[in-house]
VMD Tcl script that draws the C-alpha trace (Angstrom):
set ca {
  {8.67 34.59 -4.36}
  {11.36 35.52 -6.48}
  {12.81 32.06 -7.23}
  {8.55 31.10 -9.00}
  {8.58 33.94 -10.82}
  {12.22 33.22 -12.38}
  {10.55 30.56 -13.72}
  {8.19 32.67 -16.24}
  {9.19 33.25 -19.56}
  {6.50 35.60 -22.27}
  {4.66 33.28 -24.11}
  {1.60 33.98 -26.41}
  {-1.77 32.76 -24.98}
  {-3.84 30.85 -26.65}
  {-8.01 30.95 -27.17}
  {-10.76 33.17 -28.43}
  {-14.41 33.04 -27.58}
  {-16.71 30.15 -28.44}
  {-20.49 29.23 -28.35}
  {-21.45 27.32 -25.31}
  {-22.64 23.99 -25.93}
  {-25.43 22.03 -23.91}
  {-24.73 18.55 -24.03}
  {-22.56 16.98 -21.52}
  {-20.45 13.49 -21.77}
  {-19.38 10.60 -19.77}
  {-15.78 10.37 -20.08}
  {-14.54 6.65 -19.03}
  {-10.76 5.52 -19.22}
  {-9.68 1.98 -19.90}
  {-6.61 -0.03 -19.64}
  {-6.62 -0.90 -23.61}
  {-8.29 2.47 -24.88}
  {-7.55 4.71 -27.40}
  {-6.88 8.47 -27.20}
  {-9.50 10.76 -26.86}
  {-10.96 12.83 -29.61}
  {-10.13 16.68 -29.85}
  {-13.17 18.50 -27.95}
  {-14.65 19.59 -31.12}
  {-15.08 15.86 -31.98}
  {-16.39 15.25 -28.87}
  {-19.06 17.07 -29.14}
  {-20.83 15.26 -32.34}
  {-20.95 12.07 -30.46}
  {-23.88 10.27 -29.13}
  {-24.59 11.47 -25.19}
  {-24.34 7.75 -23.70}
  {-20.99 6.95 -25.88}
  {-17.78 6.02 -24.04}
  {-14.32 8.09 -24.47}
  {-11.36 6.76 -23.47}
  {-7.68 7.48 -23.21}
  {-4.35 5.39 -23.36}
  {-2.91 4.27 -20.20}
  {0.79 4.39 -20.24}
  {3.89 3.81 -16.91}
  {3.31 7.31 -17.13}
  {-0.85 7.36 -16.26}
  {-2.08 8.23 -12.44}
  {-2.07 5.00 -10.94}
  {-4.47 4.01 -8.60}
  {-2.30 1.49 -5.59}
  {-3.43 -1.06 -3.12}
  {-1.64 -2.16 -0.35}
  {-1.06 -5.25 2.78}
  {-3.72 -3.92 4.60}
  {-2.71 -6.78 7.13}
  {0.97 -5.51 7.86}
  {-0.58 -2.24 7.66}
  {-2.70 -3.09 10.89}
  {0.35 -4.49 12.84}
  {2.26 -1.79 12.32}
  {-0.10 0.61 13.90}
  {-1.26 -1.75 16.40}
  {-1.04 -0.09 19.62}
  {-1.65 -3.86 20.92}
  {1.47 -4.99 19.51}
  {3.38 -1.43 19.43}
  {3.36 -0.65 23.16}
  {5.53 1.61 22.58}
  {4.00 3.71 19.34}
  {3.97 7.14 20.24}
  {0.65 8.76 19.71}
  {1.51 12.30 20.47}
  {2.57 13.31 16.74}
  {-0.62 12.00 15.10}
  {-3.24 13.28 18.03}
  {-1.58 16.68 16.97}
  {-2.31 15.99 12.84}
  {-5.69 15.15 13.85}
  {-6.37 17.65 15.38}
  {-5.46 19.92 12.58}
  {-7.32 17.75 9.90}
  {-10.62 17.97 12.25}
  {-10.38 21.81 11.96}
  {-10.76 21.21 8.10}
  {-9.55 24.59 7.19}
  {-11.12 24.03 3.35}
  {-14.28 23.22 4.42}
  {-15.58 26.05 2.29}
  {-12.92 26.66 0.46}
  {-14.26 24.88 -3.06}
  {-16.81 26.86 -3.99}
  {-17.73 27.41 -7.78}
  {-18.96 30.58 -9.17}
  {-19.71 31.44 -13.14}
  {-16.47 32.58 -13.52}
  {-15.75 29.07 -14.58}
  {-18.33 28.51 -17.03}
  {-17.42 31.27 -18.81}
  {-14.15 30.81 -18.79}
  {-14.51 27.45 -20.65}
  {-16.43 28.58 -22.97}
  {-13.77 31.25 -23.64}
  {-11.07 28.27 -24.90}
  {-11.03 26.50 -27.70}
  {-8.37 24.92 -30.14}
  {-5.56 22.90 -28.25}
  {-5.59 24.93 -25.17}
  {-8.64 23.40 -24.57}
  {-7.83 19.98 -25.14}
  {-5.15 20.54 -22.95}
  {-7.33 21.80 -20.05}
  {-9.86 19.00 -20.62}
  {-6.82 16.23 -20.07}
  {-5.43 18.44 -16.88}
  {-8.88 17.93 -15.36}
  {-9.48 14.56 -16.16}
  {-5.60 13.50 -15.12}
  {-5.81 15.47 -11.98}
  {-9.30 14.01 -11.24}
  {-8.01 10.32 -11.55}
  {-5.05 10.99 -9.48}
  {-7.40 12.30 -6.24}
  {-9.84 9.85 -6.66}
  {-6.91 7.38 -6.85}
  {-5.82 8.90 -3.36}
  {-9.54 9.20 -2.10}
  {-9.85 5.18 -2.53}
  {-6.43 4.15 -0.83}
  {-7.00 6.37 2.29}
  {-10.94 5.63 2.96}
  {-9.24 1.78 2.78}
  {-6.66 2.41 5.02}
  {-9.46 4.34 7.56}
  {-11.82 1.51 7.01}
  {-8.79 -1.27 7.90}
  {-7.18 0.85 10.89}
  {-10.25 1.36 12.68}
  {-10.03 -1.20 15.29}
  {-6.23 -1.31 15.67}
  {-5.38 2.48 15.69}
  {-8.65 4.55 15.62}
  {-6.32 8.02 15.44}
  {-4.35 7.04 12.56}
  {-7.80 5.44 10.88}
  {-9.69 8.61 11.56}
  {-6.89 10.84 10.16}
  {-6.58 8.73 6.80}
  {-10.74 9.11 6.99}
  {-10.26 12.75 6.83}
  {-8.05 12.80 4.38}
  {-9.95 10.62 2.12}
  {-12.40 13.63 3.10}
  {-9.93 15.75 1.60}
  {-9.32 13.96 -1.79}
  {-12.74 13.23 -2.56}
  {-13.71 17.04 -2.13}
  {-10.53 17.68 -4.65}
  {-11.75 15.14 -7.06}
  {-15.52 16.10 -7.10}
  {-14.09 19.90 -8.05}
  {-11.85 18.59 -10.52}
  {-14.92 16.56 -11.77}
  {-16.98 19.93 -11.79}
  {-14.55 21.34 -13.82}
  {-14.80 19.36 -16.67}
  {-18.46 19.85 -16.68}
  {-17.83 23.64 -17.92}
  {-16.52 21.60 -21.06}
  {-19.68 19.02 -20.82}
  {-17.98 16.20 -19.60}
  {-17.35 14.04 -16.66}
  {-15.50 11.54 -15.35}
  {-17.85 8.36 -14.32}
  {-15.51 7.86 -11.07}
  {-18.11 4.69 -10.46}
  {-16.70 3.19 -13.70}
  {-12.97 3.98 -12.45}
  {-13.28 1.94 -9.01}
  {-14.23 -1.28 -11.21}
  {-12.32 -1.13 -14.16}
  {-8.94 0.52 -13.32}
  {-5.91 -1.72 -12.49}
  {-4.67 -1.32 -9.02}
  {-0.54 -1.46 -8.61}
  {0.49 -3.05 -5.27}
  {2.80 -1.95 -3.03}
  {4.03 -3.07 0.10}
  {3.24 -0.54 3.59}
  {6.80 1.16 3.39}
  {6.55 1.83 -0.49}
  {3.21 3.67 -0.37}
  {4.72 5.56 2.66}
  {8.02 6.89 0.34}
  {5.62 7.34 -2.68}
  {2.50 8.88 -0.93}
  {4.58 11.54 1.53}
  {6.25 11.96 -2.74}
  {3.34 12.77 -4.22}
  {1.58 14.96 -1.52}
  {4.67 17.48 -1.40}
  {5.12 17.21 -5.10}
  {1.76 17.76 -5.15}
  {2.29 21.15 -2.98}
  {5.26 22.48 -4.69}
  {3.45 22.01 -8.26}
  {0.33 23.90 -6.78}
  {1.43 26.91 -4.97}
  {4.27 27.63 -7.64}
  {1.18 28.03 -10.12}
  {-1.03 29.87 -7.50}
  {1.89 32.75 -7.30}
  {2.94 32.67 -10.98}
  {-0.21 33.36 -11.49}
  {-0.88 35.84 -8.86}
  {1.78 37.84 -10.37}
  {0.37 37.51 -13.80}
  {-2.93 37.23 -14.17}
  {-2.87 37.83 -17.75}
  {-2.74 34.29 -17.78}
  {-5.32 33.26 -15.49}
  {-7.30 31.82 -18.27}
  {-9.43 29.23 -15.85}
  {-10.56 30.24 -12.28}
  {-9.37 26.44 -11.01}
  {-6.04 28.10 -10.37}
  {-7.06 30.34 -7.73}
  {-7.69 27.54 -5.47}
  {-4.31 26.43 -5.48}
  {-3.16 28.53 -2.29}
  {-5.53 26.46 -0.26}
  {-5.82 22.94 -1.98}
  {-1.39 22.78 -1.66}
  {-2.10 23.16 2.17}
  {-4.41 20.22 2.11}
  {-1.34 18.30 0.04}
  {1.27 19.78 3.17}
  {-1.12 18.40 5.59}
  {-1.00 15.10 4.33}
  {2.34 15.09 3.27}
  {3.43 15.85 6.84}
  {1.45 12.83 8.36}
  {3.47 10.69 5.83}
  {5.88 11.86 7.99}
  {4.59 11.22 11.48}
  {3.71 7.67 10.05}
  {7.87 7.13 8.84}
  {8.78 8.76 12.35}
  {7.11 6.11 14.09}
  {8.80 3.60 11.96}
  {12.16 3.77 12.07}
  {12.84 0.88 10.50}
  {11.82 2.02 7.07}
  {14.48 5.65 7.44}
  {17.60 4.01 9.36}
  {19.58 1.38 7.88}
  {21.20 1.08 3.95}
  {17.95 -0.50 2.28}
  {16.21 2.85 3.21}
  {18.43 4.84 1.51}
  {18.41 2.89 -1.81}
  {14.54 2.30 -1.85}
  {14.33 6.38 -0.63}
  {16.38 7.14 -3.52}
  {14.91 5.14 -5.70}
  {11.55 6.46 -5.37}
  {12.55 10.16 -5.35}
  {13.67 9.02 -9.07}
  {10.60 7.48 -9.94}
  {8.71 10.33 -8.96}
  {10.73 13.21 -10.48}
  {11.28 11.39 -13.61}
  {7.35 10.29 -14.45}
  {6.93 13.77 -13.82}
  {9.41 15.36 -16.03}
  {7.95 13.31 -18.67}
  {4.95 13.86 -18.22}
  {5.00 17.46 -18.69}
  {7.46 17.41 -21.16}
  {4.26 15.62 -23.44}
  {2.34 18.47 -22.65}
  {4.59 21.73 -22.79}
  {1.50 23.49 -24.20}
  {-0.20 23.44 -21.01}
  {2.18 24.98 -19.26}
  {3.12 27.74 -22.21}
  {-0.69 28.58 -21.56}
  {-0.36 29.85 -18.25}
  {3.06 31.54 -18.97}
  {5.61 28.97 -17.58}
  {8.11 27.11 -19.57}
  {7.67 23.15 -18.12}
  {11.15 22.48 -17.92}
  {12.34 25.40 -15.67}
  {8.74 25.14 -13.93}
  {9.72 21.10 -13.09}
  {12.59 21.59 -11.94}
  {11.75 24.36 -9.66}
  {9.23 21.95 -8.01}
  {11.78 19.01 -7.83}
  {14.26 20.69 -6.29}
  {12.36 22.15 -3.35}
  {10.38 18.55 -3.17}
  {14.09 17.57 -2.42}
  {15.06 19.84 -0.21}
  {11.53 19.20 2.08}
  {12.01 15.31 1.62}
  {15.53 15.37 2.88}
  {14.19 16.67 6.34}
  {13.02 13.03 6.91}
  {14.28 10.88 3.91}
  {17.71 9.08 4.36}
  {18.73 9.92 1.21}
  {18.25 11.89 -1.66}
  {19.32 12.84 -5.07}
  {21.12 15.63 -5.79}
  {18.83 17.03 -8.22}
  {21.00 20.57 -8.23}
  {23.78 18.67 -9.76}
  {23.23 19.99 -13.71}
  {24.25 16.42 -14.87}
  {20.92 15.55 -13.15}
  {19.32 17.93 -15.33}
  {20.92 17.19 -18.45}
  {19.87 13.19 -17.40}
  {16.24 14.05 -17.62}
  {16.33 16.15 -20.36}
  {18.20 13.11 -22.07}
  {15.61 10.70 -21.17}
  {12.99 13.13 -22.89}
  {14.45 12.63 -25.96}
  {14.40 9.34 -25.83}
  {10.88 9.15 -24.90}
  {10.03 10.87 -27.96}
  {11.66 8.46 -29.59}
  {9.47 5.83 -28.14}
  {6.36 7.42 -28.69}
  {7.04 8.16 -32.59}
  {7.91 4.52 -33.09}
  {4.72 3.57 -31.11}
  {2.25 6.42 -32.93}
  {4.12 4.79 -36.60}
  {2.37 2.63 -38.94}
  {5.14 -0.05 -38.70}
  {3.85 -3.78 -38.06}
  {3.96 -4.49 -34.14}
  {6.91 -6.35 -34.60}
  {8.79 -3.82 -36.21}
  {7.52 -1.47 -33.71}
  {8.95 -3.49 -30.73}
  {12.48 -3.93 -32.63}
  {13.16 -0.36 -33.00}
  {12.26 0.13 -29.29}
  {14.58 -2.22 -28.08}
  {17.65 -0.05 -28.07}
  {15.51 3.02 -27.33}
  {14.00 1.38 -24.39}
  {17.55 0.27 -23.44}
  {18.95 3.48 -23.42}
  {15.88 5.19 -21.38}
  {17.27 2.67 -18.35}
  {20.38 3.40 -18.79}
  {19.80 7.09 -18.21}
  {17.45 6.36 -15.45}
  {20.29 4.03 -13.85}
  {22.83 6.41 -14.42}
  {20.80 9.23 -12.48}
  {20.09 6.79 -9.83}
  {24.37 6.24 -9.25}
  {24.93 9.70 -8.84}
  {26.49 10.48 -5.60}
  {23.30 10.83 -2.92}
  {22.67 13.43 -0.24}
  {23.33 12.19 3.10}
  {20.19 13.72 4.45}
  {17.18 13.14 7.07}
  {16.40 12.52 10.91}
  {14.14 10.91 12.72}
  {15.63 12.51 15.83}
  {13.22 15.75 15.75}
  {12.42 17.85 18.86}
  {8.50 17.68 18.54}
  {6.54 16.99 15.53}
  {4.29 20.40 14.68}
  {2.37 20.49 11.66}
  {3.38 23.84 9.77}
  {1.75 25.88 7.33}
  {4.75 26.19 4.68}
  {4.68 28.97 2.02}
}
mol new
graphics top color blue
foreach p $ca { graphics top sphere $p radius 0.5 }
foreach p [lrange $ca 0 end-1] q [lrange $ca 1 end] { graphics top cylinder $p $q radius 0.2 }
display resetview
């Protein structure tokens, strides 16, 4: 407990109240859109008009995979010798659905909307509509995978059934959310028109088991900062968090049943690059990420780049329990690397937001862009940590706090 709340530092909240509005919006996002309007501009637009935002490296991604090697893998046809054991035992967990009534709305949010204005509620708007994106993005990939493994491994199918369960009851919350501010996402409009990144079976098992204990970290770190002081508990969303990060654990330790039962992907040299690699990936996007939106996290009393990398370095310390490899994030070079490539992203994004011709635009990030990779390849040759083991006793799922 001690090592979230060293994370807090005083910072002046934000908001007074404001008159309710009636109207409610369809917020769309596009792969060539433009950023979305402050709130207050919103809110003078016709009801049936689009608003979009830009899509950057840096935008929730929704992913696709070879649903074809996918089905091999888990063939128990083909694997005679795929041990079942470790995901009869996360199925049985995810069939107990421990949330089942967990995400249930009451007018404390409502009000509490209606309570912020000015940038703070901007800010909250683009949390909900980020965070939305990035389940639903989840929600898609796993009813696929369920759909796809049905025949070949009807365990592992059912479990990534119930935890596209899981997603789309996160995203339809999120979605409620933003209609306290009279919006909402059209997640219809998202399955068609988003583009979807591939990536082969082993990648969306490094970046998936990533994201769900990211995901966990970066949830209960907020649920006890804010259970400590609730002076900045300025939306009831953040209550929820103690629950919703156990739905993240959960999946994020089937991520690791699924690597356990191939060893391929944790055991030889490739593994360690690719595991290193995306630990990078991950930890970086987010770093960046919040570092474009410090006033979120100055809201609810945190300051984002203590708060990140409190969340990255016990992401690291969990993923070393099964990666190969990690970084070694508690290095302060690694630190000082990030906070580097911040810079230099807003660099990038002050040449991009200029009024300079395109051309001109793209010359002067040329050596900005250069030096961005050089950072990022410069964190990526720091001396690893030896880690992970395939080798464990008996696979129980754990409630981690």
């Amino acid at each position: 407990m001690a090592a979230e709340m060293a994370l807090v530092k005083p910072i002046i909240k934000f908001g007074v109240p404001k008159a309710p509005t009636s109207r409610t919006f369809t917020v769309r996002m596009s792969a060539t859109a433009t950023p979305p309007p402050p709130a207050s501009a919103v809110a003078g637009k016709k009801k049936n008009q689009k608003q979009e935002i830009k899509e950057s490296l840096l935008t929730p991604r929704f992913y696709t995979t070879d649903f074809d090697e996918m089905e091999k893998l888990f063939s128990t046809e083909i694997n005679k010798n795929l041990n079942l054991a470790d995901f009869e035992a996360c199925l049985q967990e995810f069939k107990t659905d421990f949330n089942q009534t967990h995400f249930v709305r009451n007018k404390e949010f409502k009000e509490a909307a209606d309570k912020l204005e000015g940038p703070l509620r901007g800010i909250f708007v683009e949390f909900l509509e980020r965070s939305c994106t990035a389940e639903f993005s989840g929600f898609l990939l796993y009813k696929e995978l369920g759909r796809r493994l049905k025949k070949t491994n009807p365990v592992v199918a059912e479990i990534f059934s119930l935890m596209s369960r899981d997603e789309a009851r996160h995203a339809g919350f999120l979605n409620k959310g933003l209609s306290d501010f009279n919006l909402a996402l059209d997640l219809g409009f998202l399955t068609k028109a988003r583009k979807y990144t591939f990536f082969k079976p082993k990648f969306i098992f490094y970046a998936t088991y990533l994201s769900e204990k990211i995901g966990y970290w970066r949830y209960i770190t907020i649920y006890r900062h804010l259970k400590q002081n609730p002076e900045f508990q300025c939306y009831p969303i953040f209550k929820y968090f103690e629950n919703w990060c156990q739905d993240e654990n959960r999946h994020g330790d089937f991520f690791t049943a699924l690597l356990k039962a191939q060893p391929q992907f944790l055991n030889d040299w490739k593994a360690k690059l690719w595991a290193r690699f995306f630990c990078l990936s991950v930890y970086v996007t987010m770093y960046l990420n919040d570092c474009q939106r410090t006033a979120f996290y100055e809201g609810i009393g945190l300051d984002t780049k203590e708060f990140d990398m409190h969340v990255i370095i016990e992401t690291n310390r969990t993923t070393a329990r099964i990666f190969p490899a990690v970084l070694d994030v508690e290095n302060p070079e690694f630190k000082r690397k990030l906070d580097r490539m911040v810079v230099i992203n807003q660099q990038l994004q002050a040449v991009g937001e200029s009024d300079d011709l395109p051309f001109v635009k793209n010359l002067k990030k040329i050596p900005l862009v250069a030096a961005l990779l050089s950072e990022i390849l410069a964190a990526y040759l720091m001396k690893p940590v030896e880690s992970g083991s395939v080798d464990f006793a008996e696979f129980e799922p754990q409630m981690v706090y």
